[in-house]
N, C-alpha and C positions, 0 to 999 in steps of 0.2 A: 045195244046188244041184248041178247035176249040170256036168260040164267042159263047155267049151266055147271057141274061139280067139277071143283078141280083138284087134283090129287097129286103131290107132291112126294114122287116112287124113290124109294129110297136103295133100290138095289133093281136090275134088270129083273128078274124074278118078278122083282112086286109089281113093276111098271107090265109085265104081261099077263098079270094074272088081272090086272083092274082093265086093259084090254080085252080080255078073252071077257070078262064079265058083261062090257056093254058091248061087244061085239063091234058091227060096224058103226055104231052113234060113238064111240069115245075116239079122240086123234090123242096124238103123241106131238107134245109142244118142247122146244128147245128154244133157238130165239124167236120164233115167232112173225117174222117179219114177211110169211106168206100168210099163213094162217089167220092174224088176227084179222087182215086188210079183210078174209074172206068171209070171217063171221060178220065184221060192220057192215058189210056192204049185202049181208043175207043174200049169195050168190048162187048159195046152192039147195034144191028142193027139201033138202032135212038138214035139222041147224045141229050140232054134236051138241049130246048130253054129256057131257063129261072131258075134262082135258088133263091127259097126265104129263106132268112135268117131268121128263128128265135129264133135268138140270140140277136137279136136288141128288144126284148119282153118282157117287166122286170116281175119279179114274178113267174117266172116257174122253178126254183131253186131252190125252197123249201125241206123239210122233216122236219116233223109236223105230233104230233097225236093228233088225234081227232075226236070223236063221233067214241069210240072204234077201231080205224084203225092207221096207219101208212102210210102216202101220201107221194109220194114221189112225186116231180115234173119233166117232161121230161129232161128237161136240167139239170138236178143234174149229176156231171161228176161223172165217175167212179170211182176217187181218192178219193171223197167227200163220198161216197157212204160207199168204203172201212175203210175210218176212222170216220164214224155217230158213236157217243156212241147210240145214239137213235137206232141206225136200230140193232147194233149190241148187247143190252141189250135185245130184244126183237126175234131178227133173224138173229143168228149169221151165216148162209150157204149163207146168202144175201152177208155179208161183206168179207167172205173167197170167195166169186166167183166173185164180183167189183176186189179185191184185185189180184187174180190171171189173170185177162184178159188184154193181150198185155203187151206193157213194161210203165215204170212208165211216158213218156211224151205220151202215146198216153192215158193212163185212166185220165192226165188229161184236155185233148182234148175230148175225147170220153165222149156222156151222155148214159145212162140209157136209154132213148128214141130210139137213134139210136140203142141202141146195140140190143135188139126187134126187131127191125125194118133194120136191117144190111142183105145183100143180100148173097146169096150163096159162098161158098168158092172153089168150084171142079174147075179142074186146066184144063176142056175142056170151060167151060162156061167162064174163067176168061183168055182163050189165048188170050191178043192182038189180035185187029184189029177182031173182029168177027172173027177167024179164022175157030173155030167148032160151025155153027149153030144150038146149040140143040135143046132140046125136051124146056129148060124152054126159049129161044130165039124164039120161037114158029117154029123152025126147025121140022126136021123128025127123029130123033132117039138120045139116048143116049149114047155118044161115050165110056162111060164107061165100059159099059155092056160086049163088044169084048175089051176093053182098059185097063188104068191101075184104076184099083178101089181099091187100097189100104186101102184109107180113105174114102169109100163110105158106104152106109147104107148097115145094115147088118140085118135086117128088111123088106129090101123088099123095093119095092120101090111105085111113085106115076105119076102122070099127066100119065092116061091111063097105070098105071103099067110101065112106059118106065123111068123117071127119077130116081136116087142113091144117087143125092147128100144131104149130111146131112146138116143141121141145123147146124150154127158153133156157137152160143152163150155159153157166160158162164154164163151170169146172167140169161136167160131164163129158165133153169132149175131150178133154184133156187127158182123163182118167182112161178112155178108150185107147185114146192114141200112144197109152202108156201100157197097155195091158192089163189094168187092171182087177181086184178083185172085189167082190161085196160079202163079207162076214155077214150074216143074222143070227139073231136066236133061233133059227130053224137051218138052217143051210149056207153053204158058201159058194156063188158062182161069179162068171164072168161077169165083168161089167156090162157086157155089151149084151148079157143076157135077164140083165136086172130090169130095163125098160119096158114096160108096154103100153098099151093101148085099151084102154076100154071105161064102160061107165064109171065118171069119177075116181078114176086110176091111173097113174104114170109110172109104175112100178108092179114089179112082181108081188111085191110084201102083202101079208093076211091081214086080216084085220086085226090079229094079236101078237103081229112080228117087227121084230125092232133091227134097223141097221147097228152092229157094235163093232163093226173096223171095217179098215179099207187098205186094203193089199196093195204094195206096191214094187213087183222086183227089181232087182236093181238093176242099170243099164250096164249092157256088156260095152267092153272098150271100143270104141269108135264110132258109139252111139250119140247124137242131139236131138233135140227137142225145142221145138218155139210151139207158140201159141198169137194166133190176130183175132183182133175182133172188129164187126164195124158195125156200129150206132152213131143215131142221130145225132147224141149229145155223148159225147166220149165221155163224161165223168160220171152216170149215172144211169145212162139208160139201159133196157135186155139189149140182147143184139138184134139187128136185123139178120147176120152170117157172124158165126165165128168159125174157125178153124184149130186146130189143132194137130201137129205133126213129128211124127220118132222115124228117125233114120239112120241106121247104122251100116256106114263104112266102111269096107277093107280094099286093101288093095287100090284104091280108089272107085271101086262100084258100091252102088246101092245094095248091100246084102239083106238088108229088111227094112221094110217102111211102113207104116200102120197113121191111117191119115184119116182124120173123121170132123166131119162139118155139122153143126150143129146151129138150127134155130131155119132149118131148111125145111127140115122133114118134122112127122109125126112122134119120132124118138131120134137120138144121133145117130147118124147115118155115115156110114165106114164106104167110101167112094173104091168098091175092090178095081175096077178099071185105073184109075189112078195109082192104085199104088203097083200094079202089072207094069205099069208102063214104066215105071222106076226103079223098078226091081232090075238087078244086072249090069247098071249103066254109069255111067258116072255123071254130076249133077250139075250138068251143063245148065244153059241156059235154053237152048232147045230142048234137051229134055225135060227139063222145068213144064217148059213151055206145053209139051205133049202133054206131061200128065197133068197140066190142069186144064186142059181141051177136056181128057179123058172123065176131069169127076163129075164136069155136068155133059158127059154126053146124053145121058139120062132123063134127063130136065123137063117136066110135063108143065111149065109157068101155067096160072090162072089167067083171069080176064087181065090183073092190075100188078103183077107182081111179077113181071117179065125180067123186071131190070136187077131183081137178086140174082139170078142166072151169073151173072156179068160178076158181080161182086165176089159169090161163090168161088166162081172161076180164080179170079183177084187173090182170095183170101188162101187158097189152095197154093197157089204159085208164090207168094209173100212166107208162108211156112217152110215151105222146100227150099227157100235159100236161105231164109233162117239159118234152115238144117247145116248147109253147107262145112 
């Protein structure tokens, strides 16, 4: 690894202010379990001058409800996440997707924070040594597109139509299908508005903005929640499709449903044809059935990556009876 300062923030104030000073050369470290992999492997065209720690920050660890919500705080690791009675009495797809992500020493390395906030996984962006300058390295094309896109979006892609790589979270979708919120130091918005797209970017955040909670309200009665995921290797791998899905009940019909696939698309992607078609109804087996026709009716497959379509489908429909 090549030098670099590191700074040990002893209060969010201090961790943005030594931000805002190296601008975009310094990142923000917690467990590190994406970050480090990316500085050894010198992945990306400018290596960070500087890494501020905010783990040295007490109080950001939390999970706590109050004034109708469920808070989570950024550095809540993923282990912690997965065995909350709290999150899990209230939002069990939150603790089955903590639970299934990576192997058991890196959920309890990894927060919540980071894994929002965790950068691309496509194996052109992630070759050693900048090898393939792409489209999110602010290069000229996406080598996927004539390459192998196995695991690439199957949705189409973004940055001028040219990038495939998907979104690899497993708590992201969850967080979606919960309604969630994203606190910063500068703003508070939807989850589902925190993502984007663009050079060496998977998030909204400045180069001097830090996530400090995560919103969560509380489910009204006769709401459920599950969470699937499917990889190669169930005990450690990203996903190839996960899912995630909230449906609440009355009367016996679907009175709301918020359903979102993730590790498909460019960022999580909220299938709205799917949750139309289960809005109103009651959660048969045919209707299962419809709405997960409906979430990939959409479905643009690559050259190599036809057969996530099918799984997509799978993981969609596994959620909804979940829900039951």
């Amino acid at each position: 690894m090549e030098p670099f300062s590191h700074f040990n923030a002893q209060t969010i104030d201090d961790a943005v202010l030594i931000l805002r000073r190296y601008s975009d050369r310094a990142h923000v470290i917690a467990g590190g379990t994406d970050l480090i992999g990316k500085m050894k492997d010198r992945i990306l065209p400018g290596y960070p001058e500087a890494l501020v720690n905010i783990k040295t920050i007490p109080n950001l660890g939390f999970i706590e409800t109050r004034n109708g919500m469920v808070r989570i705080g950024p550095l809540c690791t993923l282990e912690e996440i997965a065995n909350s009675e709290v999150i899990t009495h209230h939002w069990l797809a939150l603790t089955q997707a903590a639970a299934r992500a990576a192997s058991p020493h890196l959920r309890e390395m990894g927060t919540i924070g980071g894994n929002i906030c965790q950068d691309i996984r496509c194996w052109y962006y992630r070759n050693p040594n900048n090898r393939f300058p792409c489209l999110r390295k602010g290069g000229g094309r996406c080598y996927a597109l004539e390459g192998d896109n196995r695991f690439h979006s199957i949705f189409g892609g973004s940055v001028q139509e040219g990038c495939y790589a998907v979104h690899p979270s497993d708590v992201a979708p969850a967080l979606v299908a919960l309604d969630g919120r994203v606190k910063t130091t500068k703003r508070t918005v939807p989850i589902e508005d925190f993502f984007s797209v663009s050079v060496q970017k998977t998030t909204i955040l400045d180069a001097d903005e830090i996530v400090t909670e995560i919103r969560l309200p509380l489910p009204v009665e006769g709401t459920k929640s599950a969470f699937g995921k499917f990889a190669l290797r169930a005990s450690i791998d990203f996903p190839i499709v996960n899912c995630a899905a909230a449906v609440t009940v009355s009367q016996g019909k679907a009175i709301a449903a918020r359903i979102c696939l993730n590790a498909v698309y460019v960022t999580p992607y909220r299938p709205a044809a799917s949750e139309e078609a289960i809005l109103g109804k009651p959660l048969t087996d045919v209707n299962i059935e419809r709405a997960a026709d409906a979430a990939v009716s959409g479905a643009k497959p690559l050259s190599r990556n036809r057969y996530m379509v099918q799984i997509a489908r799978t993981m969609v429909k596994r959620a909804l009876l979940a829900c039951r």
